[in-house]
C-alpha positions as CSV (number, residue, x, y, z in Angstrom):
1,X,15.7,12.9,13.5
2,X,15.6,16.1,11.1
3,X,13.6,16.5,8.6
4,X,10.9,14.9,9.2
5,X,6.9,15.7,9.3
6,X,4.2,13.8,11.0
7,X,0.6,14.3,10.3
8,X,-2.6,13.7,12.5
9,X,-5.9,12.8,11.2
10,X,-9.4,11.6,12.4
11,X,-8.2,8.7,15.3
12,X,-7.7,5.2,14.6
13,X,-10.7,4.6,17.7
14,X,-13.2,6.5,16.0
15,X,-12.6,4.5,12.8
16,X,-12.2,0.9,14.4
17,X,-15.9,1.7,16.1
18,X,-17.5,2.9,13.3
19,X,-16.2,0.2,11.2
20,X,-17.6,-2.9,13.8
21,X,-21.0,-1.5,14.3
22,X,-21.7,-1.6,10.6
23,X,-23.7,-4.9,9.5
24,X,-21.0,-6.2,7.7
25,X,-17.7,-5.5,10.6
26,X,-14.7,-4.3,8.7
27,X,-11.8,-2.4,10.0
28,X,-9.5,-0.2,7.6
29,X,-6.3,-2.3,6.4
30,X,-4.1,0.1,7.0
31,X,-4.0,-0.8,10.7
32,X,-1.9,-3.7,9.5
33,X,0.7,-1.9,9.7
34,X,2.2,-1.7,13.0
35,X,6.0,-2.5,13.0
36,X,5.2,-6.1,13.4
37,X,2.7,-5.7,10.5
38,X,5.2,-4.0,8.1
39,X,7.7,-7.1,9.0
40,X,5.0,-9.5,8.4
41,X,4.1,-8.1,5.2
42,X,8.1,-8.1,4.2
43,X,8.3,-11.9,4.5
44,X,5.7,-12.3,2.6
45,X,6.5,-10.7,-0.2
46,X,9.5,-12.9,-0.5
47,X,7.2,-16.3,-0.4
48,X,6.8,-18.6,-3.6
49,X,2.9,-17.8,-3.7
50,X,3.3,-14.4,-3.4
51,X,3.8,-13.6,-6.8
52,X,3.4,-9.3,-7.2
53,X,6.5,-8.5,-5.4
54,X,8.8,-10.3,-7.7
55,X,7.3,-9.8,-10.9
56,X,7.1,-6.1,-10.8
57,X,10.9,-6.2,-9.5
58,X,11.7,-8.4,-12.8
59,X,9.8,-5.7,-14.5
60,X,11.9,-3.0,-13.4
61,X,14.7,-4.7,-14.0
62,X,13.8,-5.7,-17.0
63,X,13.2,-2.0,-18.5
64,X,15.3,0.0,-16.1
65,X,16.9,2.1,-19.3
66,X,12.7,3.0,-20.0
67,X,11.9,3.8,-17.0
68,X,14.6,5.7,-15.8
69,X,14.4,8.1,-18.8
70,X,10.3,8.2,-18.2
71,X,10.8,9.7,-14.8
72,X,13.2,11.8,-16.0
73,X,16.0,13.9,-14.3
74,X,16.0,16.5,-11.3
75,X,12.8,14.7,-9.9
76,X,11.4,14.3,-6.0
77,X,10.5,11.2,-5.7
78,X,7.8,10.8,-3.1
79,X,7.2,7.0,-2.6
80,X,3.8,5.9,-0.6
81,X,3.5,3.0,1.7
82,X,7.3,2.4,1.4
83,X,7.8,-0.1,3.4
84,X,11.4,-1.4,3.4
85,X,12.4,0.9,0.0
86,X,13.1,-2.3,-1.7
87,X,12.1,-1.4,-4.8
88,X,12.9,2.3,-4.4
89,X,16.7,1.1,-4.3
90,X,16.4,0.1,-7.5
91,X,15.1,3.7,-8.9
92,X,17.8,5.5,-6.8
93,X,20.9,3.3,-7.9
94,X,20.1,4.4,-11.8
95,X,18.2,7.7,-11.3
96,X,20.1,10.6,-12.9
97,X,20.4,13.4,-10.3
98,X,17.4,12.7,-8.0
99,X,16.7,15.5,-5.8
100,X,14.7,14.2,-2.7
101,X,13.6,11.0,-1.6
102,X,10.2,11.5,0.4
103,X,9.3,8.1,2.0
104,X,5.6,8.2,3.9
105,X,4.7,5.2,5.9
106,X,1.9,5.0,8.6
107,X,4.9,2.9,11.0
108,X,7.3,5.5,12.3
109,X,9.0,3.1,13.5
110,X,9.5,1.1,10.8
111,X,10.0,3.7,8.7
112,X,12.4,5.5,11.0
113,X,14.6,2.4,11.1
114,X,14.4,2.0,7.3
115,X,15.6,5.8,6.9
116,X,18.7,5.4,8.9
117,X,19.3,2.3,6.8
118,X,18.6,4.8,3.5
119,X,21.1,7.6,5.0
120,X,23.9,5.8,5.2
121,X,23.6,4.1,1.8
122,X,23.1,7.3,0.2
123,X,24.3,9.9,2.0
124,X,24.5,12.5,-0.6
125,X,20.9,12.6,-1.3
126,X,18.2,14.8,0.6
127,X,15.9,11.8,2.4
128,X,12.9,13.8,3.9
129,X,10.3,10.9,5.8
130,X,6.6,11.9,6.4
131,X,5.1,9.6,8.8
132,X,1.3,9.3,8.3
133,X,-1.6,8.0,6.7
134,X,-1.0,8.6,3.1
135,X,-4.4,7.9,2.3
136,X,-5.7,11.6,3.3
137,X,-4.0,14.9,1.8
138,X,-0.8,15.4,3.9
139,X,2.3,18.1,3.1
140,X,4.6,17.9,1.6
141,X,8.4,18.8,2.8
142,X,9.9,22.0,1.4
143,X,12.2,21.0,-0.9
144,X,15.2,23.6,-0.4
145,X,17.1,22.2,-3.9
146,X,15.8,23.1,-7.2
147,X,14.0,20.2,-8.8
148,X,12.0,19.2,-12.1
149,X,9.0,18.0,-11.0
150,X,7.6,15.9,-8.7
151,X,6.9,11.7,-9.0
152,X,5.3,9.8,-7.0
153,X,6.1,6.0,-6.6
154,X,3.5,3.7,-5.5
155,X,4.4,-0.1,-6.1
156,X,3.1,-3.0,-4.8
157,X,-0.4,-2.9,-6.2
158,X,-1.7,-1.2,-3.2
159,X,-3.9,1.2,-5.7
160,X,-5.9,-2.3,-5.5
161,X,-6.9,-2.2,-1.9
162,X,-9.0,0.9,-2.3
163,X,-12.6,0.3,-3.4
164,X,-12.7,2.0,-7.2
165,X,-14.8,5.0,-6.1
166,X,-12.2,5.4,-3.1
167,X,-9.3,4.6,-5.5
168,X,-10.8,7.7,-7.6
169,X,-10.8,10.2,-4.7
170,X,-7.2,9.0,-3.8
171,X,-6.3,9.8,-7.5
172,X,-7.4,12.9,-7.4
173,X,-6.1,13.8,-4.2
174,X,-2.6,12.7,-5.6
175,X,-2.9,14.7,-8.5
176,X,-3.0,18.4,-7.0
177,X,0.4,17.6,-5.3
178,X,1.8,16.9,-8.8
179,X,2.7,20.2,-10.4
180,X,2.6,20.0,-14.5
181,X,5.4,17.4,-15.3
182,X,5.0,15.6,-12.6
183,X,3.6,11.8,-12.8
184,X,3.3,8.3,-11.1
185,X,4.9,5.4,-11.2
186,X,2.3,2.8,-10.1
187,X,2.0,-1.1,-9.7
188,X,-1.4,-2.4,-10.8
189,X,-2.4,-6.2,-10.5
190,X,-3.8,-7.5,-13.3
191,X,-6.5,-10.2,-13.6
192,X,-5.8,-13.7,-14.0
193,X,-6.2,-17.0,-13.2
194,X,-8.6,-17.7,-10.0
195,X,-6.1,-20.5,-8.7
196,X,-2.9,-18.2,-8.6
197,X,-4.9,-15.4,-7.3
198,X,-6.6,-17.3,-4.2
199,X,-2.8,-19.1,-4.0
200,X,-1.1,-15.7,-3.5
201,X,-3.4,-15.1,-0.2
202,X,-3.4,-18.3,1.5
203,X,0.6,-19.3,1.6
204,X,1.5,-22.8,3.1
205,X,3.7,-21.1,6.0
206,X,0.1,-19.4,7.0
207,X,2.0,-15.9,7.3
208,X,-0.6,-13.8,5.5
209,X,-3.0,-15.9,8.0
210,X,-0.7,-14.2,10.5
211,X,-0.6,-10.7,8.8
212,X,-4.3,-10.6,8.6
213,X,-4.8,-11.4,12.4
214,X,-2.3,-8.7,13.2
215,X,-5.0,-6.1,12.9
216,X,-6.4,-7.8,16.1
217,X,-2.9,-7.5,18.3
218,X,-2.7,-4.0,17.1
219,X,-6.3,-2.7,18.2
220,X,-5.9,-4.7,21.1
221,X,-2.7,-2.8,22.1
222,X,-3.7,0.5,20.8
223,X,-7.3,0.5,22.1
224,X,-7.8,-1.6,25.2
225,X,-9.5,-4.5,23.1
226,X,-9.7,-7.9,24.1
227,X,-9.4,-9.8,20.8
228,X,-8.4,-13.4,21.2
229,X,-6.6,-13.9,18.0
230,X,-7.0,-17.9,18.4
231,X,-10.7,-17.6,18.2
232,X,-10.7,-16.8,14.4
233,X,-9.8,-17.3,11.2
234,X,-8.6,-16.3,8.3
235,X,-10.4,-16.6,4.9
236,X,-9.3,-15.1,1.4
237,X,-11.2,-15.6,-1.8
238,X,-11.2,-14.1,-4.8
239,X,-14.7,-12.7,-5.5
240,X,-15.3,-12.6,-9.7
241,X,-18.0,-10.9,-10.0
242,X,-16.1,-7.8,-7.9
243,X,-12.6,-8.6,-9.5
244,X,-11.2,-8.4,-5.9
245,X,-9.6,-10.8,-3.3
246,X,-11.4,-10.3,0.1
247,X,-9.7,-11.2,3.1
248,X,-12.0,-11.7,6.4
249,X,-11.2,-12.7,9.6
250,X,-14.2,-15.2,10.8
251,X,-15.2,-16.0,14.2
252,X,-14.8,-19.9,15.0
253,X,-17.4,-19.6,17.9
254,X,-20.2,-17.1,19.2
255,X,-18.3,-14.6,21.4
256,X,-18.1,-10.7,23.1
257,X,-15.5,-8.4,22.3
258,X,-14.7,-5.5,24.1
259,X,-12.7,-2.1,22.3
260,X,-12.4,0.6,24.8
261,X,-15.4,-0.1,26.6
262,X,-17.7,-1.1,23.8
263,X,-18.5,-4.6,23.6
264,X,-19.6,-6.5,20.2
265,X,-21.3,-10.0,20.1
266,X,-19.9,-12.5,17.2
267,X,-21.8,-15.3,16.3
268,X,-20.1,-18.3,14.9
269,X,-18.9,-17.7,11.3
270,X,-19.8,-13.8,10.9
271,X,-16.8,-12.3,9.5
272,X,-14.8,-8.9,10.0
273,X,-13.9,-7.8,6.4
274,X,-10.1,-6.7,6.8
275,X,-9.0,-5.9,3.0
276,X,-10.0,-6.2,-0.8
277,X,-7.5,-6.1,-3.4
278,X,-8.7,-5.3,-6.8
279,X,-7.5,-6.3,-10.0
280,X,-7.7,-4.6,-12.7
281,X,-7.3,-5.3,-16.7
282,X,-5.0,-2.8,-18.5
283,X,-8.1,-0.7,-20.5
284,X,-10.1,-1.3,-16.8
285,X,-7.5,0.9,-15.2
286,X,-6.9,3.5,-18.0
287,X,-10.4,4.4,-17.7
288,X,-10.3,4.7,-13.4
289,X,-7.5,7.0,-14.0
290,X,-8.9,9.3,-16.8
291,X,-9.8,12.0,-15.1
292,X,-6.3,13.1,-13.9
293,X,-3.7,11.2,-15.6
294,X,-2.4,9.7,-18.9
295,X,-1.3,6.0,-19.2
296,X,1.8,7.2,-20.9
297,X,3.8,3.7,-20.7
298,X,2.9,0.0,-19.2
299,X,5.3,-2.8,-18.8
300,X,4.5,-6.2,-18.2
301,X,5.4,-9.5,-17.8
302,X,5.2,-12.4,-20.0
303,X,2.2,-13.8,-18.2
304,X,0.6,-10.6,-18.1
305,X,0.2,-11.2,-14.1
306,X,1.1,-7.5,-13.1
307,X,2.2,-4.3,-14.8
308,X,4.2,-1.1,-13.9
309,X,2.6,2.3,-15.2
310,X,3.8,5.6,-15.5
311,X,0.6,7.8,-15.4
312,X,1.4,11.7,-16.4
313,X,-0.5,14.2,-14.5
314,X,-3.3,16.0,-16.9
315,X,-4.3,18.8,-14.6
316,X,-2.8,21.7,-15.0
């Protein structure tokens, strides 16, 4: 496929070790996302629990006409994490004159499969994918058309799964590849209720149970692990005190594992932690962001559950 750019970074064994040899295990979310991951997390975004996905889709919707003239015209859009481009769709079907699309997903696959989806919908527009782990600086595509400026869209709440000290290096690592004029249009979780937090994790048809295990069946594949998925389980709670939900896979029973040669020893409920997703109130996440952008809009919904930002680059 043309037009394309894939980046390498420090390997995914390297991290995975380093990450179960700590006192606490943990392994970096973003391993999630094989192509069975990236499905996984599709279906449930479309579950009744799951609320995020659908209110920040109402909330485009619902100020389209705002938004649209926020962004502004001539733009590259660079989306992050993009998944199926759901929400992307809805930008490009109003977006006057939109230069480049520049989806970047860790999944080539996935991504690759979602791209020849994109190109025949919108064949006139310059669709440029970067497969890699958006997380660390990457490049950029040359753009060959004459643009505006830059935005980049990153929905979904995802800015919640960094710790707020890692969420400030990522910000600032966004904001030297916005030239002046450019900007984000973010999703941001907002606090709320314990219950329909705690809900949102732990769905009825189990699949973020399934999602969360995933991370085993990939390092097992990837990394000559021996992970038997049946021997734990998955646990989400939303910790207060933190203003995050922490997902952990726990081991039902003392066992070994072995990744690439390296065994670990599990004893019977000691945990792996697999994710945090922070949530933020509005003047909580105006003050992360300080440093390099403006809140120049929010919209929300009427339960204040969620809220879509547009966040102008300050550094010149």
């Amino acid at each position: 496929m043309e037009n394309q750019v894939k980046e390498c970074h420090p390997t995914m064994l390297e991290e995975v070790l380093d990450g179960l040899r700590k006192p606490q295990k943990k392994l970096p979310s973003k391993y999630f996302y094989d192509e069975r991951g990236s499905q996984l997390f599709e279906q449930i975004t479309r579950l009744d629990e799951y609320y995020p996905t659908r209110t920040e889709v109402a909330i485009m919707r619902e100020n389209m006409p705002e938004i649209i003239r926020q962004i502004g015209r001539d733009v590259v859009l660079v989306e992050l994490g993009s998944g199926s481009s759901e929400k992307t769709k809805l930008l490009l079907d109003h977006l006057p004159h939109v230069t480049a699309y520049i989806p970047v997903e860790i999944s080539e696959k996935f991504l690759s499969s979602v791209v020849e989806h994109l190109r025949k919908k919108y064949p006139d527009l310059s669709i440029n994918p970067v497969y890699t782990d958006y997380t660390r600086p990457f490049q950029v595509p040359d753009i060959e058309q004459p643009y505006d400026h830059f935005v980049v869209f990153y929905p979904g709440s995802t800015i919640g799964n960094f710790h707020p000290r890692q969420a400030r290096q990522f910000l600032a690592t966004i904001s030297t590849m916005l030239e002046p004029g450019g900007g984000m249009l973010i999703g941001v979780d907002l606090k709320k209720d314990n219950e329909v937090l705690e809900r949102a994790y732990n769905d009825k048809q189990g699949l973020t149970a399934r999602f969360n295990k995933n991370i085993l069946r990939h390092i097992n594949r990837e990394l000559d692990a021996d992970f038997s998925l049946d021997k734990f389980r998955h646990c989400a709670t939303y910790n207060e005190g933190k203003g995050r939900i922490e997902m952990h896979l726990v081991s039902k029973t003392d066992q070994e594992v072995t990744v690439a040669g390296e065994q670990f020893h599990f004893i019977r409920d000691e945990s792996i932690h697999t994710e945090n997703s922070y949530k933020y109130a509005l003047k909580e996440f105006e003050e992360l962001v300080s440093d390099w952008f403006t809140v120049e809009n929010v919209w929300t919904d009427q339960h204040n559950y969620f809220s879509l930002q547009y966040l102008q680059n300050n550094i010149s």
